[in-house]
SENU-847853 format. One line per field, with one value per residue (C-alpha): residue in three letters; residue number from 1; x, y, z. Coordinates in steps of 0.1 Angstrom, whole numbers. Layout:
<marzas>
residu: (ALA_...) $
num: (NUM_...) $
u: (X_...) $
v: (Y_...) $
w: (Z_...) $
</marzas>
This chain:
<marzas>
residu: (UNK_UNK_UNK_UNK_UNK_UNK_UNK_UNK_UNK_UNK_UNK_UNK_UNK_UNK_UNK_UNK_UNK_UNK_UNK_UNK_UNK_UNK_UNK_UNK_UNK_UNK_UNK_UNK_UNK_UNK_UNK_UNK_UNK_UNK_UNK_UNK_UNK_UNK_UNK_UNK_UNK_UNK_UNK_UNK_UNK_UNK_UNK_UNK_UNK_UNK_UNK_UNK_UNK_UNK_UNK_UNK_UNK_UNK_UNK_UNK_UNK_UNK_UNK_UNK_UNK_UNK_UNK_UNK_UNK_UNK_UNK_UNK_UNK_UNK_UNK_UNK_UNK_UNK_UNK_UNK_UNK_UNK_UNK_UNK_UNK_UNK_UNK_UNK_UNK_UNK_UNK_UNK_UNK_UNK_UNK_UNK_UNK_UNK_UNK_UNK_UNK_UNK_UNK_UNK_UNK_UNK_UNK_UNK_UNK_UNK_UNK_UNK_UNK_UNK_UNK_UNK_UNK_UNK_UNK_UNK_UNK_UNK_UNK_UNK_UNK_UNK_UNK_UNK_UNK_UNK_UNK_UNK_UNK_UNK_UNK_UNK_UNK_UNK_UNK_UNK_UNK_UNK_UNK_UNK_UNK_UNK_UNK_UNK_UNK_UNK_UNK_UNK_UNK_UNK_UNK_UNK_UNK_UNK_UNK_UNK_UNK_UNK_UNK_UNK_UNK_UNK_UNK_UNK_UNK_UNK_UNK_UNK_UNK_UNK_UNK_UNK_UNK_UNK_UNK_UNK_UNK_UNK_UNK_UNK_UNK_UNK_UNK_UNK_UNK_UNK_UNK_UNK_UNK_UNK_UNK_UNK_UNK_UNK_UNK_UNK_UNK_UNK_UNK_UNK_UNK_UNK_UNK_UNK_UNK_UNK_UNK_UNK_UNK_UNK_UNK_UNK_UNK_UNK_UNK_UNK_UNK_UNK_UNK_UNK_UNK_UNK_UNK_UNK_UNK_UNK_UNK_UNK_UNK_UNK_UNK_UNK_UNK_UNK_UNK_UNK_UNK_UNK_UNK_UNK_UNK_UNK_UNK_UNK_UNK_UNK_UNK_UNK_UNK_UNK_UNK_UNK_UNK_UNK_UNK_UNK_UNK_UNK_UNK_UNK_UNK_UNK_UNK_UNK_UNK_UNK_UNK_UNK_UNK_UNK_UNK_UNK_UNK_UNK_UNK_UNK_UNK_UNK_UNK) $
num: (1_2_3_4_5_6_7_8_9_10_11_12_13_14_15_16_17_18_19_20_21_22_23_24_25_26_27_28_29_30_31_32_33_34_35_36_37_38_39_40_41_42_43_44_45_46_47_48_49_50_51_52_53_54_55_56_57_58_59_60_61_62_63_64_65_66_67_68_69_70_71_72_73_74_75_76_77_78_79_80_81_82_83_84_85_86_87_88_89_90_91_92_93_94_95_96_97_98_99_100_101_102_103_104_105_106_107_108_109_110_111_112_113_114_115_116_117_118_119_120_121_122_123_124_125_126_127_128_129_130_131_132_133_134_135_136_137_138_139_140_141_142_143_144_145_146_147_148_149_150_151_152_153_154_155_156_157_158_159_160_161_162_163_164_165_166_167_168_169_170_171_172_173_174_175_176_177_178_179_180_181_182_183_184_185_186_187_188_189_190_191_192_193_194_195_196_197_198_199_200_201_202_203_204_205_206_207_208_209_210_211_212_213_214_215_216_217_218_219_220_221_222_223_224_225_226_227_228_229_230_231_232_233_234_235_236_237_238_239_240_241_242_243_244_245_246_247_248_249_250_251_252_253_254_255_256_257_258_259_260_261_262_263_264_265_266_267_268_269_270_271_272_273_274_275_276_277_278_279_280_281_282_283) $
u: (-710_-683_-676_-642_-617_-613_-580_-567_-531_-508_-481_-456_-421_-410_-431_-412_-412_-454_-471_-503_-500_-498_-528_-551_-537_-548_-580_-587_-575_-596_-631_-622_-627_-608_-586_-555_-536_-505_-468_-468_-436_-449_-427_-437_-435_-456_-486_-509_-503_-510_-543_-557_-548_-566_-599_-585_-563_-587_-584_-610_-592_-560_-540_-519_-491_-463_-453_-484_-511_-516_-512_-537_-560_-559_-561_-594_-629_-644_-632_-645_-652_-622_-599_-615_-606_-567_-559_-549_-560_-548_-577_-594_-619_-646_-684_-704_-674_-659_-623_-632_-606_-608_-591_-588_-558_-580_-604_-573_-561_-593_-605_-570_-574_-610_-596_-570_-581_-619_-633_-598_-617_-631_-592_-590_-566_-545_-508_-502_-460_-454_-480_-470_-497_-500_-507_-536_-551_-547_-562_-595_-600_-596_-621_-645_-644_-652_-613_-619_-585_-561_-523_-500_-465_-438_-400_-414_-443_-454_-462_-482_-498_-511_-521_-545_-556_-569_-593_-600_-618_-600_-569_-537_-502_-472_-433_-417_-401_-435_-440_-436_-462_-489_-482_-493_-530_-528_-547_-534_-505_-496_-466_-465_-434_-407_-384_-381_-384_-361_-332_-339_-316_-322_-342_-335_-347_-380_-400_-417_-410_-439_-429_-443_-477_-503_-507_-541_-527_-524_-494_-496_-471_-482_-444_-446_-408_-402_-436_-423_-408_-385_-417_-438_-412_-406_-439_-446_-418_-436_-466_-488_-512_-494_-509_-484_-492_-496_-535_-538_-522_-548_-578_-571_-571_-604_-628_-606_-611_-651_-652_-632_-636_-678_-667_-658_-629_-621_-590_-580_-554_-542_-539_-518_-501_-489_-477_-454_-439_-432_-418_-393_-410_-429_-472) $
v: (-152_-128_-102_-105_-77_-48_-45_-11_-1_28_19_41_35_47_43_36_73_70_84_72_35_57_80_50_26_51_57_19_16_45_30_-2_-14_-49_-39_-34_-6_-15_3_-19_-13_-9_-4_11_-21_-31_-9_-30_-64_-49_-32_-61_-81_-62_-83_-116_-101_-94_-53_-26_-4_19_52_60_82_91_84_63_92_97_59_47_75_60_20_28_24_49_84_108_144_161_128_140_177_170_146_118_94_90_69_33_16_-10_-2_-30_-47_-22_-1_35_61_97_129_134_163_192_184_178_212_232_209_219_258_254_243_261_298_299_319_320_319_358_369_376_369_335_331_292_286_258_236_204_179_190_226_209_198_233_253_233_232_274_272_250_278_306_320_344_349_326_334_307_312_288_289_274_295_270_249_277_283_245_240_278_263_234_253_279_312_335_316_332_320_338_334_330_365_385_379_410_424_392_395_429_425_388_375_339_326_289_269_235_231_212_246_242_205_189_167_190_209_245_235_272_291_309_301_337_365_370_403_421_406_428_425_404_378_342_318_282_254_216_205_189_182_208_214_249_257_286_302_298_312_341_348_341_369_393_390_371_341_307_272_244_212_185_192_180_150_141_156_137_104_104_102_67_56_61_40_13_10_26_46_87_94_125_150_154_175_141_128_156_154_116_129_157_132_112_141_150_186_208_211) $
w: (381_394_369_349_358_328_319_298_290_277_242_237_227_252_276_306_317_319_348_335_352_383_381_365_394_424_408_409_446_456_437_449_412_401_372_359_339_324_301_268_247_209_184_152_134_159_162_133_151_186_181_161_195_212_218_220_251_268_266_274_258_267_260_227_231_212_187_178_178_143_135_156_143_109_122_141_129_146_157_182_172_191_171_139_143_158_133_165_191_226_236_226_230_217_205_195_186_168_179_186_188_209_218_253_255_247_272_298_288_291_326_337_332_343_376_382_364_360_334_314_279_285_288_252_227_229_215_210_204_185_155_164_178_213_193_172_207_222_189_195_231_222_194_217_243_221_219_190_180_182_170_165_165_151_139_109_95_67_95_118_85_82_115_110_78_93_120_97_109_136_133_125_113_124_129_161_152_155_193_202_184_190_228_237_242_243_280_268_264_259_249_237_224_244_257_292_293_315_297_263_242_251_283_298_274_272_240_249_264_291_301_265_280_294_333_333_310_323_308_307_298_287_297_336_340_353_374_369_336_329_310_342_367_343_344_378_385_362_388_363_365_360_357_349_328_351_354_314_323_350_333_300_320_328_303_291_327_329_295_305_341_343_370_368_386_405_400_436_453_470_430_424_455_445_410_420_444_422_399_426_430_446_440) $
</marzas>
């Protein structure tokens, strides 16, 4: 009996902007596998009814991303470690039956500097701007790796102040106004908020100033559009060590793919090559 074809998605609302049909699709192609990976609108409203679908469609399994993260954490019956620790999902799938939800972004984001700036956890101190989600992902791929001190900085202290609380030791909570002091021996620097994303308020300005940083210090950004972000071309000009966000996006993709498809995929410069095509920029 031929084996049916798996079948995963990504829900959003949006989620016309994905690239994730694109990366899952080439993987496919390039394994030869039969199986699909399609957008799926959800609505809010939506998000019970969906994921309780999910069997009787026919679904592997899939990708969450905003604004369902935290949702979906609390619908599943099962969480990964990573999902446990972040507080969100952006990955599904079934175990004897039952709908498991992981983390995938802080792997993506440590695969990504692993790749692109090996041996970036001995730099030293990391400055993380922003405590949103993206932040909560960041904090424990830096706790995983052994970071030691981790600063965060955010316009709203309360909330730098949560996000320390809930990672606990060498964490610490700061205003946006102390960078100047918190970047001087920092070796890390990393934003996740959404300054220098394209189509956003305030899209030219730098969340960070990465001239205050020493000169060994490497600065990364989690926004893709741009490929290079007002941050990174700052501190490209400085002469320091830049590695955009893209690489999350294509590392976080693959654990989901290995569950739902059996296969590891590879993140390959002709992957990349395909994305920033498709971004309009330059690799």
């Amino acid at each position: 009996m031929a084996e049916v074809a798996r079948r995963a998605f990504v829900i959003g609302h949006p989620i016309a902007h994905s690239r994730s049909p694109m990366i899952h699709g080439h993987w496919l192609k390039t394994l030869g596998l039969d199986g699909s990976y399609r957008a799926i609108d959800v609505a809010p409203q939506d998000l019970g009814a969906f994921l309780s679908s999910l069997a009787e469609c026919g679904f592997a399994g899939g990708n969450v991303t905003i604004p369902h993260k935290e949702a979906a954490f609390a619908a599943v019956g099962r969480c990964d470690e990573a999902a446990e620790a972040i507080g969100a999902i952006n990955t599904l799938w079934f175990e004897d039956g039952i709908l498991c939800g992981g983390n995938t972004d802080a792997y993506g984001f440590a695969a990504n500097l692993d790749a692109r700036a090996p041996g970036w956890a001995a730099n030293g101190p990391a400055v993380v701007l922003g405590a949103g989600g993206a932040a909560r992902a960041v904090v424990h791929a830096l706790k995983a790796r052994g970071v030691a001190d981790i600063r965060i900085a955010n316009r709203t202290l309360a909330r730098a102040e949560s996000l320390a609380a809930r990672f606990g030791a060498g964490i610490s909570a700061h205003a946006s106004g102390a960078l100047a002091d918190l970047l001087g021996d920092a070796g890390l620097l990393v934003n996740t908020t959404s300054l220098g994303m394209q189509g956003k308020e305030g899209g030219g300005d730098l969340p960070a100033d990465p001239a205050l940083l020493p000169a060994h210090a490497l600065v990364t950004d989690i926004v893709y559009v741009p490929l290079e972000t007002p941050l990174l071309a700052a501190a490209r000009r400085r002469g320091l060590k830049t590695v955009d966000g893209l690489g999350m996006l294509l590392h976080q993709a693959v654990p989901g793919f290995e569950r739902w498809f059996g296969h590891r995929p590879q993140v390959t410069a002709e992957l990349r090559a395909l994305i920033v095509a498709d971004l309009g920029g330059a690799a």
